[in-house]
N, C-alpha and C positions, 0 to 999 in steps of 0.2 A: 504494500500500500504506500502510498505516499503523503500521506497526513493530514488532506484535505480535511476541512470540516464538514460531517457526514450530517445534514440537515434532514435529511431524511432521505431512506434510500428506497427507488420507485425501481420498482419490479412487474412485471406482465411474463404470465404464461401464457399459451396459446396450444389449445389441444384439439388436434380436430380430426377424424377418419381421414383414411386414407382418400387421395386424389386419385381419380384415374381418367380416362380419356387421351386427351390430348397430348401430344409430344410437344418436349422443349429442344432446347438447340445442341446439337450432339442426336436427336433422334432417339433419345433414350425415355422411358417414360416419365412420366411428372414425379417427381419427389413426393414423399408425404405430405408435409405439410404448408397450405400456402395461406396468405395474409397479405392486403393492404391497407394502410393508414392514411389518411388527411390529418397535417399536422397547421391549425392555422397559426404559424407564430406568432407572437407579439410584436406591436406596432416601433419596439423599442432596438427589434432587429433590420435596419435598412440600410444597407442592400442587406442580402441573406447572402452568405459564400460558402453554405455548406451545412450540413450538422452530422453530430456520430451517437451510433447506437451501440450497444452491447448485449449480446447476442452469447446463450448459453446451450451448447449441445453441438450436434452436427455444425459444420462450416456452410450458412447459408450459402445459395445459387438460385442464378434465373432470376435477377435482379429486376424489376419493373423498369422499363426502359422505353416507357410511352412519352407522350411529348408535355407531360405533365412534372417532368424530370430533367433539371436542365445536363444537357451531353456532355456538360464542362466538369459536371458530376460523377459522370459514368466514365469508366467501369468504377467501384467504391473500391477505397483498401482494406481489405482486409484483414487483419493482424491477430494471431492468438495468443494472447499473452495471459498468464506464462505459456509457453510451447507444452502441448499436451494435459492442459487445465479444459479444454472446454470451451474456455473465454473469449469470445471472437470479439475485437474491437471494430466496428466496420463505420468509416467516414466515407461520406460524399462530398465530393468538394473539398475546399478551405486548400485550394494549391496557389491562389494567388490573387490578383485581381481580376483575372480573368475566368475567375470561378463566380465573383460576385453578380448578383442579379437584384434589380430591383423591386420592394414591394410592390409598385405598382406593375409590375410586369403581368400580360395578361397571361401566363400559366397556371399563375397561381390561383385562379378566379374558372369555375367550373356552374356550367349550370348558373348564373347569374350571379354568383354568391364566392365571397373570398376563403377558401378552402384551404391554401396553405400548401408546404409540403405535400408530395404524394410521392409513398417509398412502398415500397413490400417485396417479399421474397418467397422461395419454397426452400426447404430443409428435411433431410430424409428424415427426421425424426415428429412424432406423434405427438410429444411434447417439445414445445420450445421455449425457453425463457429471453423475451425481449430484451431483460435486462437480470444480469446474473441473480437467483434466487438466494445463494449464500454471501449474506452480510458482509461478511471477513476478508469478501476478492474485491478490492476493487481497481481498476484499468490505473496503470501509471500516470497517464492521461488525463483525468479527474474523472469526472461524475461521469455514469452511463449512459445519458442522453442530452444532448447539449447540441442549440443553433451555432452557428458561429456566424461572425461580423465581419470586417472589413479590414480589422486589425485585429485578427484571429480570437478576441472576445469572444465569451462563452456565455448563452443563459439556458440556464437548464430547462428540459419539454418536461411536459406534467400533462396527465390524461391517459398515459395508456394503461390496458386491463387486458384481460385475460378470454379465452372463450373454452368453454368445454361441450361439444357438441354430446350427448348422454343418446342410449337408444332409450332413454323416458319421455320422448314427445316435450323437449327441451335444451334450451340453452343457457348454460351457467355463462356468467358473464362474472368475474373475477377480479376483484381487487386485491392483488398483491402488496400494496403498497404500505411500506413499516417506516415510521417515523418516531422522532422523540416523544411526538402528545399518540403515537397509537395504543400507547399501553393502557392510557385513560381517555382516551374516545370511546363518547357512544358507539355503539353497535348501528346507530339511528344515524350519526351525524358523519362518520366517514372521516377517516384519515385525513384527506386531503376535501374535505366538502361536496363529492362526486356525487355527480346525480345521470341516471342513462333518461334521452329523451330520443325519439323522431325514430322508432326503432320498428323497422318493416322488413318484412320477408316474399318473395316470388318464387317459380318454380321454371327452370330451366332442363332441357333434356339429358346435359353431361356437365362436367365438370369446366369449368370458366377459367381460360385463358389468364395470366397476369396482368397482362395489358389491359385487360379489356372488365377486369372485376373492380368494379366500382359502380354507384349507382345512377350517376350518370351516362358513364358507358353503356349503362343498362336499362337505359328510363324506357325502353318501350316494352319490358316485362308491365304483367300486371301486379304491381305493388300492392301488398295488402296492409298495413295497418294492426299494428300488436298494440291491444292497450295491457299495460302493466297493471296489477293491485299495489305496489309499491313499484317507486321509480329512485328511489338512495340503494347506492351502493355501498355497503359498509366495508370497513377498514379487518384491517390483517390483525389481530389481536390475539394475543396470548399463543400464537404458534397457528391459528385458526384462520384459512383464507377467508373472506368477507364473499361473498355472493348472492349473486340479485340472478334468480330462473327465470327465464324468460319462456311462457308457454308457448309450443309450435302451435299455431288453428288446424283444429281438426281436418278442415279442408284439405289444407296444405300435405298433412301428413297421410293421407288415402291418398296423394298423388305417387307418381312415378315419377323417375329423374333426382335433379336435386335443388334444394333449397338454397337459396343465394337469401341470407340477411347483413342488416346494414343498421347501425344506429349512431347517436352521436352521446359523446361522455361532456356532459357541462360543468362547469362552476356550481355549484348548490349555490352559493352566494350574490354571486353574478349573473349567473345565466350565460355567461360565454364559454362556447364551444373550444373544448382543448382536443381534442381529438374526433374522427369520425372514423370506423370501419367496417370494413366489408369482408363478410367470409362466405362460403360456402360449403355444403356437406349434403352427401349423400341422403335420397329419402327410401324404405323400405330395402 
């Protein structure tokens, strides 16, 4: 470690049945497991020149590489540190000036609405942790998830969670997230204040492309509308992940093919959107 000050350290799993369909490049089949985020940064980041995730288990591939992703970005570094820990450090961007881009840049803006970052990957593994699950590792680098600026400034991303697709006609949606007040957080109030809002599911005939899994890409599915009985995510507490189920509609689940859902993670406080994601997983 390097002795940063650990303010709280944000963690997301991400569990989902296996992918199948489609081949990725090499021609080999889809990896496990795949994921995209909308990351809208903060108005305090401009230009944006990058940001890095950390990444526990297999060595992500098949990096999102749609035009929602600036090319000055790609390919990401990848780095695992330590060698043979798990640990994958993975930055896009932050190579120079020529990596930077401007907030108001229209990529960052989908569907009429300012969206942010869009990253995601596949990983042969069933589980992945966005950002390492053991406290005690963390990247020489600093923090596990951090925008970067113009003069390589860091501010840390907040919002991401976890998904666990269950064959119980649901989806867990996971708050890994342990900080100093999680010990004495409500169960009600959430680590970090997290509320899931705007959370809808379609049905598609195979498994969804990386490029193309987001719900824009996909607006001419018929979206259906999940109302929640509770909408707080609760916090990581005494060794115990926080999780908010999200029921599949019956509907949906007497179909064939697969389910593509999508929601976004707000502020409880605010109401602004710190992340928005989109998964998909097999139905029957």
């Amino acid at each position: 470690m390097n002795g940063k000050t650990k303010a709280g350290v944000l963690l997301s799993l991400l569990l989902l049945p296996v992918l199948a369909g489609a081949a990725w490049a090499g021609g080999a089949a889809l990896p496990n497991t795949g994921i995209n985020t909308d990351a809208p940064f903060p108005v305090s980041v401009d230009p944006i020149c990058g940001m890095r995730i950390t990444v526990y288990g297999s060595q992500p591939v098949n990096f999102y590489s749609g035009a929602r992703m600036p090319a000055s970005w790609l390919p990401p570094s990848i780095v695992e540190n330590p060698v043979g820990s798990g640990a994958w450090t993975i930055t896009f961007g932050n190579t120079g000036s020529s990596a930077c881009v401007s907030r108001s840049d229209t990529r960052w803006w989908e569907c009429g609405v300012f969206k942010g970052v869009h990253f995601g990957f596949y990983t042969n593994d069933p589980l992945v942790s966005f950002l390492n699950p053991d406290s005690s590792v963390w990247s020489d680098l600093g923090p596990p998830c951090v925008y970067f600026g113009p003069n390589g400034e860091t501010t840390p991303c907040t919002g991401l969670t976890s998904h666990a697709a269950h064959g119980f006609g649901q989806v867990a949606i996971r708050n890994d997230n342990v900080s100093a007040s999680a010990a004495i957080a409500s169960a009600k109030t959430g680590a970090q204040g997290l509320t899931i809002r705007n959370v809808r599911i379609a049905v598609v005939p195979d498994a969804v492309a990386i490029n193309d899994l987001g719900p824009c890409a996909l607006k001419g599915l018929q979206w259906q509308d999940v109302q929640l009985a509770d909408s707080v995510l609760p916090p990581t507490v005494d060794g115990k992940v926080g999780t908010l189920s999200v029921p599949i509609p019956d509907d949906i689940l007497s179909q064939k093919g697969w389910a593509v859902m999508t929601y976004d993670v707000t502020d409880s406080a605010t109401g602004n959107i710190l992340t928005s994601s989109t998964l998909d997983f097999p139905l029957n």
